[in-house]
C-alpha positions in Angstrom: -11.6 -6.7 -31.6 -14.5 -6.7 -29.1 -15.1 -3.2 -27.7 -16.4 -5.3 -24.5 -12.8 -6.6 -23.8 -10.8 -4.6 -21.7 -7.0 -5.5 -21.4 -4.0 -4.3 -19.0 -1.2 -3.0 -20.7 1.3 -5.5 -20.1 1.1 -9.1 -19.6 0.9 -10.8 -16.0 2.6 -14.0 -16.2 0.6 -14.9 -12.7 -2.6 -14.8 -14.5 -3.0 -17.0 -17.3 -5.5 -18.8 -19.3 -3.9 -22.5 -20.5 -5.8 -23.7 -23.7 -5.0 -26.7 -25.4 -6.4 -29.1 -28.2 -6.6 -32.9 -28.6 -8.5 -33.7 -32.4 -8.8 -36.2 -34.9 -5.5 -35.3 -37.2 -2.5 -33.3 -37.2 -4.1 -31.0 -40.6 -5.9 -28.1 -38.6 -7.2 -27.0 -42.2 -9.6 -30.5 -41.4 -9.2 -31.3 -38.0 -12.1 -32.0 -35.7 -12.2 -31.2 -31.7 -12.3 -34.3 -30.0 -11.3 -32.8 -26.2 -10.4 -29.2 -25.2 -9.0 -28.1 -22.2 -8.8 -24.6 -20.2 -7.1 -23.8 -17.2 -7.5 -20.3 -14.9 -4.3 -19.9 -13.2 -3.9 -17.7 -10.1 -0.5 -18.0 -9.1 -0.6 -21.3 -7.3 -4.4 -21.4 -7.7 -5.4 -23.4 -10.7 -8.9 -23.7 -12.3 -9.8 -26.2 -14.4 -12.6 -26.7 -17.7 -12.4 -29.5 -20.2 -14.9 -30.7 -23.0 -14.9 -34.2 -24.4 -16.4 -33.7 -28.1 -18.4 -35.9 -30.7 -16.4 -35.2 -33.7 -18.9 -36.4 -35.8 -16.1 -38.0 -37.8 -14.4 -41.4 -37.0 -11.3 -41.0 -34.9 -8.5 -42.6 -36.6 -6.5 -45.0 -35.2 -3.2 -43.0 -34.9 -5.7 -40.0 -33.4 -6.7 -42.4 -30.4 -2.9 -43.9 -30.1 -1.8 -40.6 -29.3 -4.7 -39.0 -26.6 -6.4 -42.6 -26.5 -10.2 -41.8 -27.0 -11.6 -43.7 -29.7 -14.7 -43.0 -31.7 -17.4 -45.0 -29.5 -16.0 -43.0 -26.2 -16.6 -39.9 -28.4 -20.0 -40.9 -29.4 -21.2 -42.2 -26.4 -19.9 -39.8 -24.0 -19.6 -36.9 -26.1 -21.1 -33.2 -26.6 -21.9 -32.3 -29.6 -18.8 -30.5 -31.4 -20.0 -27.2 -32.1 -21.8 -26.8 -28.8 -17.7 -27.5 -27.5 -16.3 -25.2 -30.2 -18.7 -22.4 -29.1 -18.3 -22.8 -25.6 -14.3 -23.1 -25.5 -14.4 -19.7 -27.8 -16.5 -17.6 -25.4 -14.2 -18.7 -22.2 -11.3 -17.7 -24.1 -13.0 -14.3 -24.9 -14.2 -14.0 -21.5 -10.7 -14.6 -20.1 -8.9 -12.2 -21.9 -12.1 -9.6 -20.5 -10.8 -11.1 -17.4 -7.0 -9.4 -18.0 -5.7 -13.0 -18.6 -3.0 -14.2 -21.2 -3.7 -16.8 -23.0 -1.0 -19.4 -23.3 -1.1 -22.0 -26.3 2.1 -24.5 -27.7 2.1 -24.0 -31.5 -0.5 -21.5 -30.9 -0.8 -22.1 -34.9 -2.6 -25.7 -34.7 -5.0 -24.4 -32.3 -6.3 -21.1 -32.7 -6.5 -21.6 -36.4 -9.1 -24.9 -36.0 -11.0 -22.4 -33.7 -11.1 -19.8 -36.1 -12.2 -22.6 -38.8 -15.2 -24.1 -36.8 -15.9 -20.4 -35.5 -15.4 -17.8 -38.4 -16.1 -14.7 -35.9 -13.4 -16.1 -33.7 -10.5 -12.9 -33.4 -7.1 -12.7 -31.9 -8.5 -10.2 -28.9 -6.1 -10.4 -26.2 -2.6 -11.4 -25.6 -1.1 -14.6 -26.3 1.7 -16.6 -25.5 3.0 -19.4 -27.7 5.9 -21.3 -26.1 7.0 -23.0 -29.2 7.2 -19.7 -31.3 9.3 -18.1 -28.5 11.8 -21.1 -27.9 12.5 -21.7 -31.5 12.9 -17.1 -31.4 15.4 -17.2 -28.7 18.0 -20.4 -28.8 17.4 -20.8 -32.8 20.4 -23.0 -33.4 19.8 -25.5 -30.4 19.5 -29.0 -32.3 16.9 -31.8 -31.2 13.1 -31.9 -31.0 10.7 -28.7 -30.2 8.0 -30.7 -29.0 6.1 -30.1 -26.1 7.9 -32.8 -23.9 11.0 -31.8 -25.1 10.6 -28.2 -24.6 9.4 -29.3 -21.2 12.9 -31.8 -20.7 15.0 -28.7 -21.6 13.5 -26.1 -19.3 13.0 -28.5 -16.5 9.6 -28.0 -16.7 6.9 -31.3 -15.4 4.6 -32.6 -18.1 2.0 -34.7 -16.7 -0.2 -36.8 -18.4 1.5 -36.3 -22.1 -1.5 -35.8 -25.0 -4.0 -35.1 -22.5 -5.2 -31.3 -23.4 -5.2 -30.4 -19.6 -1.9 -32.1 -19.0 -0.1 -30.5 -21.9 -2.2 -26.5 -21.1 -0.7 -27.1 -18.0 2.5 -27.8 -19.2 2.6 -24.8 -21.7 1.4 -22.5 -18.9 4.7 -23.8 -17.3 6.7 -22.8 -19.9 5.4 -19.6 -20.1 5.3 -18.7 -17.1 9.5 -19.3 -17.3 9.9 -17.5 -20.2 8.2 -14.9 -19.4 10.2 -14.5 -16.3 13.3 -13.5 -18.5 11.9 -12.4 -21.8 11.3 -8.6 -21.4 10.3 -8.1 -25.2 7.3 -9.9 -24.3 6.5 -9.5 -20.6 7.4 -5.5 -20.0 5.4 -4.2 -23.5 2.0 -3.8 -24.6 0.5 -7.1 -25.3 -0.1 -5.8 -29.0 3.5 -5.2 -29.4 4.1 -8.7 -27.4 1.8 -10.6 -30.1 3.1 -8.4 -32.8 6.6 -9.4 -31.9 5.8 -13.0 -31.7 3.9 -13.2 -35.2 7.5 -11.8 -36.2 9.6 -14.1 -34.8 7.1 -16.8 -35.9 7.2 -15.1 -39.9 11.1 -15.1 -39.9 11.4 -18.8 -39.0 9.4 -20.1 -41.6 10.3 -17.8 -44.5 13.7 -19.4 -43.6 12.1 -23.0 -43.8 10.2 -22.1 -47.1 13.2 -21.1 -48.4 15.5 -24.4 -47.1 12.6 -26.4 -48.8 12.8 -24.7 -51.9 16.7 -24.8 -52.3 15.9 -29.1 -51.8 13.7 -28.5 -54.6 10.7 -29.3 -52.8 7.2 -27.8 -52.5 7.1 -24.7 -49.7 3.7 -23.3 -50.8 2.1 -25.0 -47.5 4.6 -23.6 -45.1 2.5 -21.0 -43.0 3.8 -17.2 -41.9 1.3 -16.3 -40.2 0.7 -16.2 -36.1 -1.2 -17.1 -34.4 -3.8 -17.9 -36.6 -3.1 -19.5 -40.3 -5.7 -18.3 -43.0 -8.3 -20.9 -43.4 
């Protein structure tokens, strides 16, 4: 952990940091950034960053289908992707300094193709993962756990679907609800809050692992670890 960060003891659901990820593949173990988006939320007061990267790959088709840039937008308009990797990291690192939460859906996907493009990238602050805490408390609810799902079934707006300010916002949303009635996570120690999480998180997918291997199937991909996968 940076010694430089300095952190309130529990979370404050009015002051989050929204982070979200659009790429070039749904594999964070080989995904490039293609936009990322951060938003400083006050309350009602909302302030927005977002990045449009150069992969430096090719976009592939289904990539651009789903947040719509293709690879001569990236190209043309682009930064150059580790100047936007190193610059979404050190806003991150300089919101939790700030005392903010960071809020991330499937916190998994994107922390963990931070951490891959930015090795000295550390969980240093408290995070909130929508996904992982939906899935923790109404675990036999059948149906999608997508975003816009999630977002359908706690009457929460999604604007602008696949577009990594739209869906930050979104998650911060979500959060900000759950938060609201989840005392495990709002009224501890943000250690204990992340720690809990990662546990919640571990459970579920030890449980899919196992359901995978009682189909005989392959489980050795199926990731425990929150909220960064090893890489």
């Amino acid at each position: 952990m940076n010694n430089d960060i300095t952190l309130p003891v529990t979370i404050d659901r009015n002051r989050l940091l929204a982070f979200d990820l659009e790429t070039t593949g749904p594999d964070p173990r080989t995904a490039h950034v293609v936009t990322s988006a951060l938003i400083e939320i006050d309350g009602p007061h909302k302030k927005a960053r977002n990045w449009l990267a150069d992969p430096g790959i090719e976009i592939p088709e289904g990539a651009t289908a789903v947040h719509g840039i293709t690879t001569a937008h990236a190209r043309e308009h682009g930064r150059p992707h580790a100047e936007v990797i190193a610059e979404t990291v050190e806003a991150i690192r300089q919101g939790w300094r700030d005392g903010r939460t960071l809020v991330v859906f499937n916190a998994c996907y994107d922390l963990t193709i931070l951490r891959r493009w930015h090795p000295t990238f550390e969980v240093a602050g408290p995070v909130i993962d929508p996904y992982v805490v939906d899935r923790a408390v109404d675990p036999f609810r059948k149906g999608k756990r997508t975003l816009e799902a999630l977002c359908g079934q706690h009457g929460v707006r999604l604007d602008a679907a696949h577009e990594a300010a739209g869906d930050a916002l979104a998650a911060a949303r979500l959060a900000w609800k759950m938060l609201g009635t989840q005392q495990k996570l709002s009224g501890c120690d943000w250690r204990e809050s992340n720690a809990q999480q990662a546990r919640w998180h571990e459970a579920r997918q030890r449980d899919f692992a196992a359901y995978l291997e009682r189909c005989g199937k392959d489980a050795s991909d199926v990731n425990t670890l929150w909220p960064m996968a090893t890489v």
